[in-house]
Phi, psi and omega in degrees: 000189169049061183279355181281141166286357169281340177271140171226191201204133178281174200283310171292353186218046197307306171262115202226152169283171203282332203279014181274324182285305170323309197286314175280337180285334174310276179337310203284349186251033201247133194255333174301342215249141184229320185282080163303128168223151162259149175237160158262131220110311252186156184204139149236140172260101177216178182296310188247153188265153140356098192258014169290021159092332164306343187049072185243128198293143200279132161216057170293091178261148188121326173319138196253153171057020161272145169232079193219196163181178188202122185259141161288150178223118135297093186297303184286338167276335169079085204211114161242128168231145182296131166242348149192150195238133160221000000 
């Protein structure tokens, strides 16, 4: 899994369940989409990166000409949600 060179994985979240590798390799075949990153807990997508050294997908909404979101991942209830889409 996780075959895109658009995905990285935060630091906290080196070992993750496969739906986090799913949800990102989906996203990564989006052609608009440039960024992945997985967090624990969390997964964000977006056009634009961060320019504060985090290297983080921009998913600010109201941010102009941004297109991302950041899904909540619950494992254990297996619960996924949008927690902000622009």
């Amino acid at each position: 899994m996780m075959t895109s060179q658009k995905i990285s994985t935060a630091s906290n979240a080196k070992k993750h369940h496969e739906i986090y590798d799913l949800i990102a390799d989906g996203l990564s075949s989006i052609d608009l989409i440039q960024y992945i990153k997985i967090y624990k807990g969390s997964l964000r997508a977006s056009n634009f990166m961060s320019d504060n050294g985090k290297k983080e997908p921009i998913v600010k909404i109201g941010e102009p000409n941004v297109v991302g979101l950041e899904l909540l991942i619950d494992e254990e209830s297996q619960v996924v949600q949008f927690f902000a889409i622009t």
